[in-house]
N, C-alpha and C positions, 0 to 999 in steps of 0.2 A: 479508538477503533472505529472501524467503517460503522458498524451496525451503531453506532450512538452518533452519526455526526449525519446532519440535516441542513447543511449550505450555510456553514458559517463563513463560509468566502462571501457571504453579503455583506460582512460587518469586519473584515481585519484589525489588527491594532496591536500595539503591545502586550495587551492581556492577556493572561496562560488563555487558553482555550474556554469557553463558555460553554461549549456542547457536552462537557463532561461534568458526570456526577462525580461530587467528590465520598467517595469509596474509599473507608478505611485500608492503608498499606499494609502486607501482610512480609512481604520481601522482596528487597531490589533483587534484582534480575539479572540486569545487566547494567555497569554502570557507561560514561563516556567512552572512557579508551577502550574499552571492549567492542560498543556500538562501532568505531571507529575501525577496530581491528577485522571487526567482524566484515565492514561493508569492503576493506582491504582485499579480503581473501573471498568474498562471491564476486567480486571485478573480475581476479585473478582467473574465477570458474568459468565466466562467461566470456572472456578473451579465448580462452583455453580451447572451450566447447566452440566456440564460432571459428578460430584461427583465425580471430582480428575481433575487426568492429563495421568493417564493410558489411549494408545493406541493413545495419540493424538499428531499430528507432525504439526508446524506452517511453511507454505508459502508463503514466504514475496515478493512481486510483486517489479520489479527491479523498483526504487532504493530507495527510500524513504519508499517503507512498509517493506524492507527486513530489516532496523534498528529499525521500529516499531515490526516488528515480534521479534527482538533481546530482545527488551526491554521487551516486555509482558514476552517473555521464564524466562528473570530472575524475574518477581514481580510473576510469579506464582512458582517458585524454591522456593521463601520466604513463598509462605503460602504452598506449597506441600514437600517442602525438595527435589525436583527433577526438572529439568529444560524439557517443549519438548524440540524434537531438531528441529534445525529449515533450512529452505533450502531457496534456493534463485530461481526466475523465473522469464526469461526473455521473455517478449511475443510481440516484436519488432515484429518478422516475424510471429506472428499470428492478427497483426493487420488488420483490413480490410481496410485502408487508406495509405497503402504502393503497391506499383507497383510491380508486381514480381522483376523486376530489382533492386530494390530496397531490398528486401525479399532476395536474394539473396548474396546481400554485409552485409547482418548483422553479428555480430561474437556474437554467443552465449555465454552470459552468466550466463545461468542458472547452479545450483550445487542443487540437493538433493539426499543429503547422505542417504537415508533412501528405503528404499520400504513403498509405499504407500499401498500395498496390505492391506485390511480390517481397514484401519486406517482412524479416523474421523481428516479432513483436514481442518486447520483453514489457508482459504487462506487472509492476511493482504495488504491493501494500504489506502496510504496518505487520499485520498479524492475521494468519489464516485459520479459520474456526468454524463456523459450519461450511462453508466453501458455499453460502447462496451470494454473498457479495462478489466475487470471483464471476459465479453461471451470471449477476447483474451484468458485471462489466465484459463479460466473453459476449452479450448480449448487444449491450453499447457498443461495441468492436464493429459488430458485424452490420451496423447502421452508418460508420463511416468508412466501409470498406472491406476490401477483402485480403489480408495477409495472406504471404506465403507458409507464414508459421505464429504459433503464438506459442510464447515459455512464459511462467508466473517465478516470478521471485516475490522472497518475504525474509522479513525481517525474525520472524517468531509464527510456527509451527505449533499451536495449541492442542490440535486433534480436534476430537466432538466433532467428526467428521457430519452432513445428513447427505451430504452430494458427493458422486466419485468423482472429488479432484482434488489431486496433489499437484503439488508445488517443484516447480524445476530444481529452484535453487531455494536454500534454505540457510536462514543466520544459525538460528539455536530452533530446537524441539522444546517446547517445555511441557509436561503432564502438567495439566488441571483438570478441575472441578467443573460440575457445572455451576458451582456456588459461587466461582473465584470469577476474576476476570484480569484479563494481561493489559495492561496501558501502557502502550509507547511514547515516551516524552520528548520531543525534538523542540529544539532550541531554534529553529526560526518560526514555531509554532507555540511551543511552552516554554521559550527562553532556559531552559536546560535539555541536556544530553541525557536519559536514561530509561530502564525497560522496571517497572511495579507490577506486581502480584498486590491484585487487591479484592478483597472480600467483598462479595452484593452482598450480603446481610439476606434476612426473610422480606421477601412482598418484590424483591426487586427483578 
């Protein structure tokens, strides 16, 4: 999830992901063909809602929503014959729980290839939870531009809301804890498909 990941795009590779604590599994979630079905049927929402794919560009929140943005770009290619294009955003240094000093050693990795001018901005991440990763990147948005619109899609809908913002489109809802936490696993990032329920334990 956004709130534990700090620019591992510095160092790609095979390896599951390194920014992740390994957190005892408490229950899958979602497995593959679910993820799968699931990203099927929010295409189908957002074709629906737009009456196409004209004018709309997908913003995938580093790192796990930029391959969820990838993926939606192609299942609505199959039902529109045209892909958005889609861009990458990284909103390290607009977090508000980093230190200037901090803000300062990040190395940007955002890319979007497009101008956002007049364009309806489907910004995409993993899983939405207190929505201050969401106000980072509505933040980062508005430093490369000005949209005609912005919708948020997500993958997993946790609640623990602390900011008023919801989500356009939504895979699943899940209730948790503040004890628990949701880990989305993507296979070109952790070489599998699947959504964990997993226990922080005390001190974490």
């Amino acid at each position: 999830m956004l709130d534990a990941i700090i620019t591992h795009m510095k160092n790609p590779g095979p390896a599951k992901d390194a920014s992740r604590n390994a957190l005892p599994e408490k229950a899958q979630l979602m497995s593959s063909s679910e993820i799968d079905r699931t990203l099927v049927r929010l295409a189908h929402e957002i074709v629906e809602r737009h009456n196409g794919a004209a004018g709309l560009v997908f913003v995938g929140i580093l790192r796990r929503g930029v391959v969820l943005a990838e993926r939606l770009a192609k299942r609505i290619a199959e039902i529109e014959k045209t892909a958005p294009p889609v861009g990458r955003l990284d909103i390290t240094s607009y977090r508000d729980d980093l230190s200037p000093v901090d803000r300062k050693s990040i190395i940007q990795q955002s890319h979007l290839p497009f101008s956002m001018e007049d364009k309806d901005v489907l910004l995409v991440d993993d899983v939405l939870y207190t929505g201050r990763s969401t106000r980072a990147a509505l933040d980062a948005l508005v430093d490369h531009g000005r949209p005609r619109r912005v919708e948020l899609c997500v993958l997993i809908d946790r609640g623990h809301r602390e900011l008023p913002i919801q989500a356009n489109y939504v895979g699943r809802v899940v209730q948790t804890s503040d004890t628990e936490s949701v880990e989305v696993h993507l296979r070109e990032v952790d070489q599998e498909d699947r959504v964990v329920l997993c226990e922080k334990g005390s001190g974490i």
